[in-house]
C-alpha positions in Angstrom: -4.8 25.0 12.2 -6.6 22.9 14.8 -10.3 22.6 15.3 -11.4 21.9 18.8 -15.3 20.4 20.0 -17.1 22.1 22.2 -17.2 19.1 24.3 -14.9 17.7 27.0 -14.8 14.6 28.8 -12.7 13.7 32.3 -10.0 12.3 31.3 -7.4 10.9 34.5 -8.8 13.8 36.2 -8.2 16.1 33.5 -10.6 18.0 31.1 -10.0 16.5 27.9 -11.6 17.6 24.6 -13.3 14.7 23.1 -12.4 15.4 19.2 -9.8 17.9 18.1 -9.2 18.0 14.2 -5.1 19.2 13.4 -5.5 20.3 9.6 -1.9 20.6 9.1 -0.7 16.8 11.0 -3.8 15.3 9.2 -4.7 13.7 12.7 -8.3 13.1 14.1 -8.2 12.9 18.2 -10.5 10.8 20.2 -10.6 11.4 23.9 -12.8 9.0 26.0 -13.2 8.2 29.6 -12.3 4.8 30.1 -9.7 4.7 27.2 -6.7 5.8 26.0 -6.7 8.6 22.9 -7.2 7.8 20.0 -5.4 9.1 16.9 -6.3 8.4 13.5 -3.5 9.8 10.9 -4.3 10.7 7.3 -2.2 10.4 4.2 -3.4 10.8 1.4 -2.7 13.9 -0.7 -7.1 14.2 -1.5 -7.6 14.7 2.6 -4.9 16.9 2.6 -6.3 19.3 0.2 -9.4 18.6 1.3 -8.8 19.9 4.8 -6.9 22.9 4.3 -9.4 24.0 1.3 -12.1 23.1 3.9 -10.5 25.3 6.4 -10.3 28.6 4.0 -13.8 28.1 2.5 -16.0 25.9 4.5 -14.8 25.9 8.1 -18.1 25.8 9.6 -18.7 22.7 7.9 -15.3 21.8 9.6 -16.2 22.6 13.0 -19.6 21.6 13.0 -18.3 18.1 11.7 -15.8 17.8 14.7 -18.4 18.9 17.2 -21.0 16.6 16.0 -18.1 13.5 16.6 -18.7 13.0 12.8 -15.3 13.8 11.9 -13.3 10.5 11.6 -16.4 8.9 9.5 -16.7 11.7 7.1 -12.8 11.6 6.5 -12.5 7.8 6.3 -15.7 7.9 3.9 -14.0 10.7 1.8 -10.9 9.2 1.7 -12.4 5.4 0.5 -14.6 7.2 -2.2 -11.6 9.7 -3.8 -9.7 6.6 -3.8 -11.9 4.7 -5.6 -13.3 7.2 -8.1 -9.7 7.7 -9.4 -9.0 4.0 -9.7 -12.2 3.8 -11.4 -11.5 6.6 -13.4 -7.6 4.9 -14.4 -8.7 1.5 -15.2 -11.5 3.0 -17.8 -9.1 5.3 -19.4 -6.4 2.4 -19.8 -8.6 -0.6 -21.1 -8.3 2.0 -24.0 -5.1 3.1 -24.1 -3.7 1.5 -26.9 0.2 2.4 -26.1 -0.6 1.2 -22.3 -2.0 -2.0 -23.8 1.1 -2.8 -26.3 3.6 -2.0 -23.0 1.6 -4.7 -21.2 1.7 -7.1 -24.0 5.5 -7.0 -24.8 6.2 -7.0 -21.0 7.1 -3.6 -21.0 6.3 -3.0 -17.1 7.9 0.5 -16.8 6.3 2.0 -19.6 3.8 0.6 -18.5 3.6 1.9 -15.0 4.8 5.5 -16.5 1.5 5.4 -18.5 -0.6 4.5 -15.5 0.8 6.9 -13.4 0.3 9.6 -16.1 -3.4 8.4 -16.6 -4.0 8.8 -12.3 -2.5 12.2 -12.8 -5.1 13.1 -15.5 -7.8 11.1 -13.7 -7.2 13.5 -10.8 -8.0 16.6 -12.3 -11.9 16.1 -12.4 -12.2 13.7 -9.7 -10.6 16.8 -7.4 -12.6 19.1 -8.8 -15.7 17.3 -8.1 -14.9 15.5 -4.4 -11.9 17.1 -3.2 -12.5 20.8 -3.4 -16.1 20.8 -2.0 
């Protein structure tokens, strides 16, 4: 699905719209004047779902935000802050993870990791719930 502003600018003598929003590339375009496009690429699973739930549920929130030029912000904002809950969320739930701790102590660095990893997977969950599928 692609969301298209309203807006165009003149781009090497061609109407160009100046932010289109492709849900399924994960790609913000910025069309200005006097510069090339620019095209800001998204990877992270959160933005993914966040789009494409977004785009069933919310999609004038989605096309408003592209017509407003707010898209990029809102996504790298979004993005920075799901990020960072879920690291929060990990590091709390392992400074009391007594296996986690023991791995780490004995040098252990796989079982480690496999703990950590199992921890972001529960730390999602919630974090998701609240950010993500808004």
């Amino acid at each position: 699905m692609i969301i298209r502003s309203k807006d165009k600018v003149q781009v090497g003598g061609k109407n160009k719209l100046v932010w289109v929003l492709d849900i399924d590339a994960l790609t913000v375009t910025h069309n200005t004047a006097d510069a090339e496009p620019s095209v800001t690429t998204f990877s992270s699973e959160h933005i993914k779902y966040h789009l494409h739930y977004s785009a069933e549920y919310r999609s004038a929130r989605l096309k408003k935000l592209v017509n407003d030029g707010t898209i990029l912000s809102y996504l790298t904002e979004l993005d920075r802050s799901v990020t960072e809950a879920v690291e929060r969320q990990v590091s709390k739930m392992l400074e009391n993870d007594t296996e986690y701790l023991r791995a780490v102590n004995v040098g252990d660095i796989a079982k480690a990791r496999g703990l950590e990893n199992t921890d972001r997977l529960c730390a999602r969950e919630p974090i998701y719930a609240a950010m993500v599928y808004v």
